[in-house]
N, C-alpha and C positions, 0 to 999 in steps of 0.2 A: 504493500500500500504506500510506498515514501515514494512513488512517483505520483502518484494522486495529487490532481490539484482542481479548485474549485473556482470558478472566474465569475465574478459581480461586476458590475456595470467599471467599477474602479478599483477596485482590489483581485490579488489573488490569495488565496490561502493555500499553504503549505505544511504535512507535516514539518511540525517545530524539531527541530535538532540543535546539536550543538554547535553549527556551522551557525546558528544565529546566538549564539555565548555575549558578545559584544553587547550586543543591542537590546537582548533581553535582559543583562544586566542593569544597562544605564535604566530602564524604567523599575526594573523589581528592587531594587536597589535604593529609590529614590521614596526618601520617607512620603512627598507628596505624592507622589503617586499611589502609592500603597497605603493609608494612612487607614483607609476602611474595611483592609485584606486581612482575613485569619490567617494566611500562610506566608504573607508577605509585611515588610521586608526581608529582602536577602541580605544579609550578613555582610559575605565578600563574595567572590567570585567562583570560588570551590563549592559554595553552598550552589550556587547556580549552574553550575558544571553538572554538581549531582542531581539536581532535577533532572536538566537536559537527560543524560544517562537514563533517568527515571523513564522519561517521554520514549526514546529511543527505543529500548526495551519494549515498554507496550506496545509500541508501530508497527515493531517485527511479530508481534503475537498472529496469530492467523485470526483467532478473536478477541481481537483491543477489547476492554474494560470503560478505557477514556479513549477521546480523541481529539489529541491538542493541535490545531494549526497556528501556524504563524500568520501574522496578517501583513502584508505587502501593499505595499503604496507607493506606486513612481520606484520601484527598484529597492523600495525601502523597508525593512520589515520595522514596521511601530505598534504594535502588541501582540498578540495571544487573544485565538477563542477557543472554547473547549466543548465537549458534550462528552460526559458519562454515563454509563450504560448500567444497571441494576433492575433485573426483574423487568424488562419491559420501559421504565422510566427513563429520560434523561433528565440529566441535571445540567445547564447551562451555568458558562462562568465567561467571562472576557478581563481584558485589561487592554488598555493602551497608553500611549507614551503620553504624557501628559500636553506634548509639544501639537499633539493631533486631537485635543479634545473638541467637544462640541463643532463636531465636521461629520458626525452619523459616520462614521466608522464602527464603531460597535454595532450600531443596530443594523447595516449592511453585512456585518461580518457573521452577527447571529442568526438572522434573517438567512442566510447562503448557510449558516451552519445546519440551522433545521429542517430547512428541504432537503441536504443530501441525508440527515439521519433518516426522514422520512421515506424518501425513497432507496435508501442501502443497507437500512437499518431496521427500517418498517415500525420504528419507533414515532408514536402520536400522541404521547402525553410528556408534557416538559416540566418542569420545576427549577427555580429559582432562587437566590437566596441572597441579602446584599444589607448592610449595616443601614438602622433607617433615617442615618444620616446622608447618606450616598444620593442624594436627588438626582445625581446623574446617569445612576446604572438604575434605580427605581423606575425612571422617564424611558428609558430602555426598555426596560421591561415592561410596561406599559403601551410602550409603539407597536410593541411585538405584540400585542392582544393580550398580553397576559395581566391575569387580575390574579390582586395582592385575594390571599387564603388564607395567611397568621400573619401574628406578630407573638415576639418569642423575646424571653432574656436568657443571660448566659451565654450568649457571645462573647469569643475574646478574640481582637486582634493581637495581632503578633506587636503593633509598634504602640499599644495600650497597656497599662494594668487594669484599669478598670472592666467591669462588666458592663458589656453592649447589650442592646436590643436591635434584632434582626427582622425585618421583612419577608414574607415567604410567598412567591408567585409560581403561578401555576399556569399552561396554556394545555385547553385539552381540545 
């Protein structure tokens, strides 16, 4: 499947590799960016090498688990979208670089993400999840047709101590 690639009016999407290390650092890396992510920030670069690895690994599976692409723009990759697989369900997740926000790139990117689940995957029920401070992955989510279903405490991101409250959307 790491020849697979998925073409939007402006983007391509690509399994994520380590061959994007560089680029997926500068934003996973970047407290603003990540500021509303459980699993983000990254540390240094070795932490983000081992994901990569992580990503690589599932690609080669004959049936991936997730499926992380890279998001490409003008030659450029400026974030990650994802879709995991459990029981029939996915679970959608994005990021981009902070440098490209509020440009619908996410919502182009999940929008292309969920048609090819649909049709390769034969998965039609999505889920969501996003800090309910995030107005701009919430809006997302939202564009996508998906209606909020909870809200939830005990969320922790990674660059908080505090206990968050989370958002939980649903598109069936």
């Amino acid at each position: 499947m790491n020849s697979l690639e998925i073409h939007t009016k402006r983007l391509v999407l690509r399994p994520l590799s380590l061959k994007y290390l560089e680029t997926v650092y500068e934003y996973a890396s970047d407290i603003e960016n990540t500021k509303y992510m459980v699993h983000l920030p990254k540390e240094n670069v070795e932490e983000t090498s081992a994901f990569l690895h992580r990503v690589e690994d599932e690609w080669s599976k004959e049936a991936p688990e997730f499926f992380e692409f890279a998001i490409i723009y003008e030659n450029n990759q400026i974030g990650a979208v994802s879709v995991s697989v459990e029981n029939g369900l996915g679970e959608l997740g994005w990021i981009i670089n902070k440098k490209y926000w509020n440009q619908g790139f996410a919502f182009e990117s999940a929008l292309a993400l969920i048609n090819f689940a649909k049709q390769r995957l034969g998965l039609t029920h999505y889920i969501a999840h996003c800090d309910v401070e995030n107005i701009g992955s919430y809006r997302v989510m939202e564009k996508l047709g998906m209606i909020r279903t909870g809200e939830y405490g005990g969320r922790k991101n990674k660059a908080s101590d505090d206990e968050r409250r989370e958002y939980r959307y649903e598109l069936i």
